[in-house]
C-alpha positions as CSV (number, residue, x, y, z in Angstrom):
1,X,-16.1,3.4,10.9
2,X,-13.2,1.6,12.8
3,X,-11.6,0.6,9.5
4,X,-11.6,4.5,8.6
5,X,-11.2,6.0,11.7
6,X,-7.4,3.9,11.9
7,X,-6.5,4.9,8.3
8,X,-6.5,8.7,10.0
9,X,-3.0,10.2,9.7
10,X,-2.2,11.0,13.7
11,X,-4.6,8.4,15.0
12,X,-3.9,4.8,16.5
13,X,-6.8,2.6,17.5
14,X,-6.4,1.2,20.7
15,X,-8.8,-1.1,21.0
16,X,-13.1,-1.5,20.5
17,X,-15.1,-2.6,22.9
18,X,-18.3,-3.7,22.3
19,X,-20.3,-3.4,26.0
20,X,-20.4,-1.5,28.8
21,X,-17.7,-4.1,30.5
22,X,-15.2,-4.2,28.0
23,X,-14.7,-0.6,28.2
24,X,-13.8,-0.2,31.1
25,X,-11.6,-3.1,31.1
26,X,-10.1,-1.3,27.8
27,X,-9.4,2.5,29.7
28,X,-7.8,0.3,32.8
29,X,-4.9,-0.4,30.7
30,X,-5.2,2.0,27.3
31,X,-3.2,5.3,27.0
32,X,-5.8,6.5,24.4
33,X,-6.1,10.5,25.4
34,X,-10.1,10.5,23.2
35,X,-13.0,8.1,23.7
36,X,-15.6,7.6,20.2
37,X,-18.9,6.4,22.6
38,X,-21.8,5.2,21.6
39,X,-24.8,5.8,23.1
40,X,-26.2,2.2,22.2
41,X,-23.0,0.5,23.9
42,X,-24.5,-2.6,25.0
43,X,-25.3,-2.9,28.8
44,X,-25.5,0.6,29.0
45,X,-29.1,1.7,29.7
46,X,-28.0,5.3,31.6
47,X,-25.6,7.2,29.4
48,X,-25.6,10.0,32.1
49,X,-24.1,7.7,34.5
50,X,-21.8,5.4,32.2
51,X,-20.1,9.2,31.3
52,X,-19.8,10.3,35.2
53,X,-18.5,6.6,36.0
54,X,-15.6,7.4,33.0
55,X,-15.0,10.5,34.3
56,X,-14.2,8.9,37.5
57,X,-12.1,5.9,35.8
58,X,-10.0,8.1,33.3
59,X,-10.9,11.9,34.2
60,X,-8.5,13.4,31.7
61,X,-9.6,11.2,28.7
62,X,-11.9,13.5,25.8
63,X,-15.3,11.9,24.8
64,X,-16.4,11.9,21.5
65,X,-20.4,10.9,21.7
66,X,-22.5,9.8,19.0
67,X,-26.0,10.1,19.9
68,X,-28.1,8.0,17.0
69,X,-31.7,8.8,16.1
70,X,-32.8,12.3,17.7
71,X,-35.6,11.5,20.4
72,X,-37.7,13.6,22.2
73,X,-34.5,13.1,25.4
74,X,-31.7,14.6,22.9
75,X,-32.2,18.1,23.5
76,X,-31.9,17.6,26.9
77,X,-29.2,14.9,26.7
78,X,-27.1,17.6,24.6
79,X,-27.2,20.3,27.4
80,X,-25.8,18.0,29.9
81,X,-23.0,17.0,27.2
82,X,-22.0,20.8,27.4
83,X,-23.1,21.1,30.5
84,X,-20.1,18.4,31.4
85,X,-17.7,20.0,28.6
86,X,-18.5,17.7,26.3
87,X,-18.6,19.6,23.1
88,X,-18.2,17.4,20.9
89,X,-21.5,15.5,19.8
90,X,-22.9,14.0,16.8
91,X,-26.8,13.1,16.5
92,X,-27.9,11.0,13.4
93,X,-27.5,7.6,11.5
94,X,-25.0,8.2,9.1
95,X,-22.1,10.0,9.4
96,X,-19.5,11.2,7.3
97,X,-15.4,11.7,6.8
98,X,-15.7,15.4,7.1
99,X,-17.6,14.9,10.0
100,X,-15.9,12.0,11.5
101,X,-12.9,14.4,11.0
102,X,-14.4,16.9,12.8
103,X,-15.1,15.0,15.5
104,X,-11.5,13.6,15.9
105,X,-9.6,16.6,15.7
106,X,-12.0,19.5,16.8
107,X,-10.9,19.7,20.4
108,X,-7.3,20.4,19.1
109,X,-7.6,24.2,18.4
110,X,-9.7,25.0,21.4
111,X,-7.1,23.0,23.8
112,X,-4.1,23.1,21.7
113,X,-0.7,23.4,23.9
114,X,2.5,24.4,22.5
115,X,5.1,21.8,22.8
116,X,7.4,23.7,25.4
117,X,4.5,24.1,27.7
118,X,4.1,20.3,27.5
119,X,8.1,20.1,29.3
120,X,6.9,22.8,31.8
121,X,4.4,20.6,32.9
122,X,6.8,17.8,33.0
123,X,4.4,15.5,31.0
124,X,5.9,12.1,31.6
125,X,5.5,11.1,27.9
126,X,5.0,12.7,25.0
127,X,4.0,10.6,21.9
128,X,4.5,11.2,18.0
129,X,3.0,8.7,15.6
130,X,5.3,8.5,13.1
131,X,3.7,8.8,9.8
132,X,2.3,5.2,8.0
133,X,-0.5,5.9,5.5
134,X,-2.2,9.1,4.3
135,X,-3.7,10.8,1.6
136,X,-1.8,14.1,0.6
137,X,-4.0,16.4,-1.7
138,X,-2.3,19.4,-3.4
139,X,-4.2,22.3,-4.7
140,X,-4.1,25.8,-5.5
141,X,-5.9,28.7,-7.9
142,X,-2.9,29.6,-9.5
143,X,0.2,27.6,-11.3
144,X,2.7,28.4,-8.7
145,X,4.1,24.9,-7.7
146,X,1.6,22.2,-7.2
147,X,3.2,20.0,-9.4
148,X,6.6,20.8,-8.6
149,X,5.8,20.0,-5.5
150,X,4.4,16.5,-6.1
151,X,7.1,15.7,-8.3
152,X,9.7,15.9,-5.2
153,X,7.2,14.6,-2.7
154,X,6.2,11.2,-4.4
155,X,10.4,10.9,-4.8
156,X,10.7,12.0,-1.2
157,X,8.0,9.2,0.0
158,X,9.5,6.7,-2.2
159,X,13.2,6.9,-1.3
160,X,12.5,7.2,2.4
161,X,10.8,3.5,1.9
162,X,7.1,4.1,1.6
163,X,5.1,2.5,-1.2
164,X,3.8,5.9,-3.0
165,X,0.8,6.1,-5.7
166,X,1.0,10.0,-7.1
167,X,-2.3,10.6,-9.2
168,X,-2.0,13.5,-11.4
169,X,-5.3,14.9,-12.2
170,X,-3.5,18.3,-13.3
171,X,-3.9,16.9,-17.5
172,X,-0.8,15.2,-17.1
173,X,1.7,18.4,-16.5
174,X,3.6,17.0,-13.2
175,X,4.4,13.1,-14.5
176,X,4.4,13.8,-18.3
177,X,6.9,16.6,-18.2
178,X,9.0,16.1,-15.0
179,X,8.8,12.2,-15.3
180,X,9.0,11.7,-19.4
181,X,6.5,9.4,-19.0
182,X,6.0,7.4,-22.3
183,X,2.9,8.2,-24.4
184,X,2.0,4.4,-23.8
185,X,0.5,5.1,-20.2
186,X,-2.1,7.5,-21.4
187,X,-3.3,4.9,-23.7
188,X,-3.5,2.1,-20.9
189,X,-5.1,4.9,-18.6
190,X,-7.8,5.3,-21.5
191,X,-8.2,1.6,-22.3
192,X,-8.9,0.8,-18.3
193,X,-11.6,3.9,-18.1
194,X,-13.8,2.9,-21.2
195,X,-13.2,-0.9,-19.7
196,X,-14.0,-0.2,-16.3
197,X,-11.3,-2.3,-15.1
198,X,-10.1,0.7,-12.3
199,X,-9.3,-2.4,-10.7
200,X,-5.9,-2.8,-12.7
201,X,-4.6,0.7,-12.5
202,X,-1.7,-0.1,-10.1
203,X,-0.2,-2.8,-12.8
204,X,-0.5,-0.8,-15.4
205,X,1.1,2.5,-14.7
206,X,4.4,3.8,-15.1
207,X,6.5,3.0,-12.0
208,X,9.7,3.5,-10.7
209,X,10.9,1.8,-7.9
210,X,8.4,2.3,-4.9
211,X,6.7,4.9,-6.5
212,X,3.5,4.4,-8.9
213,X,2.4,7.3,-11.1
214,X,-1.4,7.9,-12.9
215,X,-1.2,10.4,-15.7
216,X,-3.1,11.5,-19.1
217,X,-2.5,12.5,-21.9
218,X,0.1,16.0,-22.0
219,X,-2.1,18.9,-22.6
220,X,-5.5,16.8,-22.8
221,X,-8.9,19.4,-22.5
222,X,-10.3,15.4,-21.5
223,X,-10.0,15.3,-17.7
224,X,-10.9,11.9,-15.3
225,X,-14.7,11.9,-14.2
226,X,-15.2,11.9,-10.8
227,X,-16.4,8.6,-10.7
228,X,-13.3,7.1,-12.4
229,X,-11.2,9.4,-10.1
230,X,-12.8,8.2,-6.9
231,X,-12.5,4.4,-8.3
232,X,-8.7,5.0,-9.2
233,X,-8.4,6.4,-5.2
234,X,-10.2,3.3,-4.0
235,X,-7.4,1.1,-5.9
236,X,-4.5,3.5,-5.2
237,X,-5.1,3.8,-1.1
238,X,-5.9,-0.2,-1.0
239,X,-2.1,-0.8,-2.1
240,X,-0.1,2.4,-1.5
241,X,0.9,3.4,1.7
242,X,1.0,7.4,0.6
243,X,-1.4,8.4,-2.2
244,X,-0.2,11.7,-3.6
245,X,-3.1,13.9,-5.8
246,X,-1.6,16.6,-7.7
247,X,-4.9,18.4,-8.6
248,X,-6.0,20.8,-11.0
249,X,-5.6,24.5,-10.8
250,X,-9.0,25.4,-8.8
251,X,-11.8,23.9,-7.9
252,X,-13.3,21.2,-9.8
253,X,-15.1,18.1,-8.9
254,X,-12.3,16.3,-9.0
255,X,-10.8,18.6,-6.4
256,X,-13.5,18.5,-3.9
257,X,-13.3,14.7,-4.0
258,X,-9.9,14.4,-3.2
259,X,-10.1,17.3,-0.5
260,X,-12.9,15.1,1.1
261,X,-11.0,11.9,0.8
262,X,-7.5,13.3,2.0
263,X,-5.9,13.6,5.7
264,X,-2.6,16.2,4.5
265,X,-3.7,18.8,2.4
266,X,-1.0,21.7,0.9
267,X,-2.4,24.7,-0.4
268,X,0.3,26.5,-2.4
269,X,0.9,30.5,-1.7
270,X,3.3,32.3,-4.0
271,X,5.5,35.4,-2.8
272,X,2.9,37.3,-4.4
273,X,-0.4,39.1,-4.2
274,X,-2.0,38.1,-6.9
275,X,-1.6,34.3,-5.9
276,X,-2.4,35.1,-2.3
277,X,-5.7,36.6,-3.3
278,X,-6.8,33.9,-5.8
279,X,-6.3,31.7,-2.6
280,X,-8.6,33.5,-0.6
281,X,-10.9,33.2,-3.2
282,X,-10.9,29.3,-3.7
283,X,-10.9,28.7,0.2
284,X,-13.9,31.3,0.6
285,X,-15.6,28.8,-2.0
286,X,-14.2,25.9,0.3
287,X,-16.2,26.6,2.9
288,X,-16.7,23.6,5.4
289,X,-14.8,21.5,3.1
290,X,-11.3,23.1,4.2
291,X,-9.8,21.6,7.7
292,X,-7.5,23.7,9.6
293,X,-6.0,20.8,11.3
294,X,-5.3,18.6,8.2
295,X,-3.7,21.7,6.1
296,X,-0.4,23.1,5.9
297,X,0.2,26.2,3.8
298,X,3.3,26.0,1.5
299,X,4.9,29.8,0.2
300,X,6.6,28.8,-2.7
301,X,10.1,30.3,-4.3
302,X,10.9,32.4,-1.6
303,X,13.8,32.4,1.1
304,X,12.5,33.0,4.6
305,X,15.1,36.0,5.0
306,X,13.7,37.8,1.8
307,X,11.2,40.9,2.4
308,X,8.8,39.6,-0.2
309,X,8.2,35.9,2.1
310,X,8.3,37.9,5.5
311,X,5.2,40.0,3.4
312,X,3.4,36.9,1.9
313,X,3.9,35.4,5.8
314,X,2.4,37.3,7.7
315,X,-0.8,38.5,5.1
316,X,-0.8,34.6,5.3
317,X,-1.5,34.5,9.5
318,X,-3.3,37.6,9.3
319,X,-6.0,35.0,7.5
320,X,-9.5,34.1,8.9
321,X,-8.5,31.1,7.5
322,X,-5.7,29.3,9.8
323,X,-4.1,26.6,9.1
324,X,-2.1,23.2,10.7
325,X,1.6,25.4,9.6
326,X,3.3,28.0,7.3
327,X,5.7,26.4,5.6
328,X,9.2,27.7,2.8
329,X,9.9,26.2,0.4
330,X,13.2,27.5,-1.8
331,X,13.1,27.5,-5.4
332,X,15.0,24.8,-6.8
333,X,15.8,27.0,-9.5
334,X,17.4,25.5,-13.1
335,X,18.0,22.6,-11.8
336,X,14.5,21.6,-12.0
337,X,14.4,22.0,-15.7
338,X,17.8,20.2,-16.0
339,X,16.0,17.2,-14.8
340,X,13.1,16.9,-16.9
341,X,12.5,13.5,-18.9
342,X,15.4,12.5,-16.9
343,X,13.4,10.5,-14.3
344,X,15.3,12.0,-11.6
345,X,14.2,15.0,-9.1
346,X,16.3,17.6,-7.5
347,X,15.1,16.5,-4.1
348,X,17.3,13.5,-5.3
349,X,20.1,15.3,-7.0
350,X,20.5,17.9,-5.2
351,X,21.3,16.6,-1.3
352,X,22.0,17.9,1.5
353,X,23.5,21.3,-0.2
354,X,20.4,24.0,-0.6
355,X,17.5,25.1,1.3
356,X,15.5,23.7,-1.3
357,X,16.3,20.1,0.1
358,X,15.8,20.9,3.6
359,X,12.8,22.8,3.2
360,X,11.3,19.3,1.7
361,X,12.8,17.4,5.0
362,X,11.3,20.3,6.8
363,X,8.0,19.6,5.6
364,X,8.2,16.1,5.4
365,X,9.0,16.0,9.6
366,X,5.8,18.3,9.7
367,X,3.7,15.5,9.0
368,X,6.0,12.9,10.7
369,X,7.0,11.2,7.7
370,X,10.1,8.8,8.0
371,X,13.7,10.4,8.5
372,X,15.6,10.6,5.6
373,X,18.4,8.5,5.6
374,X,21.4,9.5,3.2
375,X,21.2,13.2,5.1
376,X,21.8,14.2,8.5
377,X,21.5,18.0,8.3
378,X,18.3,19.6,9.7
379,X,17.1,22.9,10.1
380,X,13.9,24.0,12.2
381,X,11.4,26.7,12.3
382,X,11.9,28.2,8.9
383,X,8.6,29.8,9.1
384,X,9.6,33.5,10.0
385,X,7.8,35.2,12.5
């Protein structure tokens, strides 16, 4: 759990103790703002008063409890949990990402403060953990960017000095058409499944530079189980520090799995109807699965000034579903085909002089990523209103 729990995009372990003493030596000295506490923390016998002496130690800190085995005390151990704004609890043995996710970030939406009340408040510090691993899963029901979007991304990532894996799991469309990836890659990709050697799937794709890319066949009807996909993850986020999935359009197997084993999603609107309501429809299907604080929504080929994004905008935040941000992002028009087979991506090409490029450093500061280097020019709070 601590192995997974520091992997989480926004979250730095501060330390683990193991009793009752350590703790507290640990919250004399930690700035950690959440407590994960176990309720069979060694030399802890009375949970009820090991919580009221932490509220004393650290009163502003949020506890997370995990209870264990329900007993015939839980029920009541529960009510004093909420009783003491505790809210959130987890009873039972094993427990998963989705929950463990849950857990981490469900206090944000019902306590969330906007930045500028943070100043007003004169908070002495305000911390940003700049962006070192994650999982980014892309997805949509419709064609309306996904790949195009992964395609500038994984360059993004890998010029801005992070070790980047993209897995395209989209029958090859994003690497085998924007990349001109050589037909010798699908064969490898083949070779290593029947093999079972997922092991070797890092030194045997194509790569360029920092960046490693997994792709089928163009066009293939034959798609990556969901066990060789999970395998190929394993590999990927072992020796990548961003793992890119440019999924499929709608839900598939392969697209729950990556959903459940990201931490950035982007769901990908259009400045259209049509897409918007074939969005609903996936994310209705969703369910549980879908995170508000892990995904942004991306409206695709539209300028924030046009009448047609300022629509798509606000049916967006009209939504039951909310999400993490709105985000534009321009059309890169022609030039995207231009560069086909070519190796290169606009987001390269085309610096510093579109709102294409700085709608991708836009995004990319939304999730904390490294600053780009070669280009100083920023823009903020593109997302209409």
């Amino acid at each position: 759990m601590q192995i997974y729990i520091s992997q989480e995009y926004g979250v730095d372990v501060s330390e683990v103790a193991d009793n009752e003493q350590e703790l507290f030596e640990v919250l004399n000295y930690s700035r950690a703002d959440t407590l994960m506490l176990s309720r069979y923390l060694k030399g802890s016998d009375n949970p009820r008063l090991l919580i009221e002496r932490i509220r004393t130690a650290r009163p502003e800190i949020r506890i997370v409890y995990l209870y264990g085995v329900a007993d015939s005390e839980t029920e009541k151990f529960i009510k004093y949990l909420i009783s003491n704004n505790i809210t959130d609890y987890y009873v039972g043995v094993n427990i998963s990402s989705l929950v463990l996710r849950r857990l981490l970030f469900g206090g944000d939406t019902q306590s969330k403060v906007k930045m500028k009340d943070l100043f007003k408040k004169k908070a002495k510090t305000v911390w940003f953990k700049e962006l070192d691993k994650a999982v980014i899963t892309i997805y949509s029901n419709s064609s309306n960017g996904k790949s195009h979007l992964a395609w500038n991304m994984a360059s993004a990532f890998e010029k801005r000095g992070y070790q980047t894996t993209l897995i395209n799991i989209d029958r090859g469309y994003s690497a085998n058409l924007y990349f001109g990836i050589d037909s010798m890659y699908y064969d490898l990709l083949d070779y290593l499944v029947a093999r079972e050697e997922h092991q070797n799937i890092l030194d045997c794709c194509y790569k360029k530079g920092n960046l490693n890319i997994i792709t089928g066949r163009l066009g293939s009807e034959k798609t990556l189980s969901s066990e060789d996909f999970l395998k190929f993850l394993y590999f990927a986020r072992s020796k990548s520090d961003i793992v890119i999935i440019d999924t499929y359009t709608g839900l598939y197997d392969t697209t729950y799995q990556a959903i459940n084993n990201s931490n950035i999603d982007f769901i990908i609107f259009d400045c259209d109807l049509m897409h918007l309501h074939l969005n609903k429809l996936m994310l209705e299907k969703l369910d549980s699965i879908f995170i508000e604080n892990k995904t942004y929504a991306i409206i695709n080929n539209g300028e924030p000034v046009s009448a047609s994004y300022k629509y798509i905008y606000k049916q967006i935040s009209k939504m039951n579903t909310k999400f993490k941000a709105i985000l534009p992002l321009s059309s890169c028009g022609s030039l995207g085909c231009d560069l086909m087979n070519t190796s290169k991506t606009p987001y390269e090409v085309d610096k510093c002089n579109s709102s294409f490029y700085l709608d991708m450093n836009n995004i990319l500061d939304a999730i904390n990523a490294r600053g780009a280097e070669s280009c100083t020019k920023r823009i903020f709070g593109r997302g209409g209103s």
